[in-house]
N, C-alpha and C positions, 0 to 999 in steps of 0.2 A: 851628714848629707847622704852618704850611701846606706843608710839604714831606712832613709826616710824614700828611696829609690825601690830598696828590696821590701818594704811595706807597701807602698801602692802595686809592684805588681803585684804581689799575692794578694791583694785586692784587688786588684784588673784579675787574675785567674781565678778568683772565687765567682766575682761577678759571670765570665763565662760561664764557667760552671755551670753556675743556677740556670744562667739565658738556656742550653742546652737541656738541662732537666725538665726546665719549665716549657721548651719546643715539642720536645719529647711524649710530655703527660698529654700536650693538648694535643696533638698529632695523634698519639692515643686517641683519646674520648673521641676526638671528629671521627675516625677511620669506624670505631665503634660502633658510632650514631648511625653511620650511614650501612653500614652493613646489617646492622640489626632488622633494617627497614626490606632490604629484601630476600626474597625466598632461597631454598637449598642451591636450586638451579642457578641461580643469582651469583652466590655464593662460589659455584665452581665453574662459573666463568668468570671468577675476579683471580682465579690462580696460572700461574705462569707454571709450563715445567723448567726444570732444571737438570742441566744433565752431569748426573753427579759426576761419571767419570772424565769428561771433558773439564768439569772444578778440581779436581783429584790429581789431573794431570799438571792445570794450571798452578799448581800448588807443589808438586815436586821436586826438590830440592835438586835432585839431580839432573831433572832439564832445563832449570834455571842453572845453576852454573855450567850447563854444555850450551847455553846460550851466552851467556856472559865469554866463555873460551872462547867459542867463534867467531864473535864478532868483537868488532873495534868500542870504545866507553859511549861515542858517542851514539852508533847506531843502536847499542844494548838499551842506551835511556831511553830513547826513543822507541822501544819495541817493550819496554818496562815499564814506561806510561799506560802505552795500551794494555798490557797485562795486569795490572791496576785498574784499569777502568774496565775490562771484564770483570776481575775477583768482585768489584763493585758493585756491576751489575746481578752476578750471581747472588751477592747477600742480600740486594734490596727482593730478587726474587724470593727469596727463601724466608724473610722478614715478612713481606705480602700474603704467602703463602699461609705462613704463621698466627698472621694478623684474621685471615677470613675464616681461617679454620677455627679458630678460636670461638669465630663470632657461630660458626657453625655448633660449635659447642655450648655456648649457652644459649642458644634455640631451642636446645635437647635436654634442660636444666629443669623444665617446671614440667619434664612427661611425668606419664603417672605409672611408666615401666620402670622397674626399680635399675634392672640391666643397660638399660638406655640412660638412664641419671649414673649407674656408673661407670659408664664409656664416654659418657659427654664431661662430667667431671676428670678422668683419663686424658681425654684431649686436650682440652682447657690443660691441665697441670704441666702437659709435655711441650705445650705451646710455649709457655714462660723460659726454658733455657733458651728455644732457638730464636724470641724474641731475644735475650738477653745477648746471647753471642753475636751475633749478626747486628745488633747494636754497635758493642765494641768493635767489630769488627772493619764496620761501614765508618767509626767515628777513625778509627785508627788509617785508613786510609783516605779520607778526607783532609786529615792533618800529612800523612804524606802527600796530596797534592796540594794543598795549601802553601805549605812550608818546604821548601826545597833546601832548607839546611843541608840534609846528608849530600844532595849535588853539590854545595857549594865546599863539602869537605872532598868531593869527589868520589862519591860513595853511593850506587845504586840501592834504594831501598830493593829490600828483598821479602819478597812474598814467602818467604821459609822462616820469616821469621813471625807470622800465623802460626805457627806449624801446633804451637802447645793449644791456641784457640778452635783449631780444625779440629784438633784431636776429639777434643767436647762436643763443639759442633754437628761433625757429620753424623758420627752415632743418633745425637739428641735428634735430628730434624729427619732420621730414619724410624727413628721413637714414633716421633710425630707423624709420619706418612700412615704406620704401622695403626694408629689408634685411629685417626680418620677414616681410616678402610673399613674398620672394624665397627664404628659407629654405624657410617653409611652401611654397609650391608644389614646392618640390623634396623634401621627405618625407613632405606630408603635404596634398594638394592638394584635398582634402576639404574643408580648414578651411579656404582660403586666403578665399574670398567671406566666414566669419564673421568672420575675423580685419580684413578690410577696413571691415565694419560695426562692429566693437568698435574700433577707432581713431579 
């Protein structure tokens, strides 16, 4: 009887799985479709900034446990919620971000500048980690608001424990800032100052 309990879940979490993969790839292709359809301009006003140091801080281990000192378990959780649903906010930005630059870069895929196909193939490739991290990232704290297991062990999920996913992260989507710049000034040098301000 308990083998036949511990085969359906792993069958209930496969099935998730895929349900997520499969949200995932189409959520992709739409974000895709529609971005392909409009212009640069377009393009960077679909970007949010981010303020990396403001993430930086929300992520420091050491002002999370001088918040955790100071205050009582219960008021911590509750101030730990909302620090969770910033870091969340912050990923979906940087995933968005991600997302149009992307599509910015294969707009710049069939020029006939050889320099411009290799800046726009640059951005496209740097886009894939902070797509990928900010993925995990967003999935990992969706499952901590989801699932409030660690409250029920009495245990505040901790944002330090990112810390190894940041580490890749923030490099990678300074990558990323870094090649878009570089694009944009080389076709379209107008936009380069907005594009700086929407990141």
């Amino acid at each position: 009887m308990l083998s036949g309990a511990v085969g359906l879940s792993v069958v209930a979490l496969a099935v998730c799985c895929l349900c997520i993969v499969f949200s995932g790839v189409i959520k992709y292709h739409r974000g895709r479709r529609r971005l392909r359809q409009i212009g640069t301009s377009g393009i960077l006003a679909c970007l949010s900034h981010v303020d990396m140091g403001a993430f930086r801080q929300l992520l420091d281990p050491m002002e999370e446990a001088f918040l955790r000192q100071s205050h009582s378990r219960n008021e911590f959780c509750e101030m730990q919620k909302d620090r969770i649903g910033s870091a969340f906010g912050y990923l979906r930005k940087m995933a968005n971000n991600a997302i149009a630059l992307q599509a910015l870069g294969y707009r710049n895929l069939r020029s006939a500048n050889d320099t411009q196909r290799f800046l726009a193939r640059r951005l496209i490739d740097r886009a894939v980690p902070v797509r990928m991290f900010t993925f995990v990232g967003i999935w990992v704290l969706r499952i901590w608001r989801v699932l409030p297991i660690r409250r029920l062990l009495l245990v505040s999920p901790s944002l330090a424990d990112l810390k190894d996913l940041m580490a890749e992260l923030l490099p990678a989507y300074e990558q990323l800032k870094e090649a878009a710049l570089e694009l944009t000034v080389l076709t379209e040098p107008e936009f380069g100052t907005e594009l700086l301000q929407n990141l």
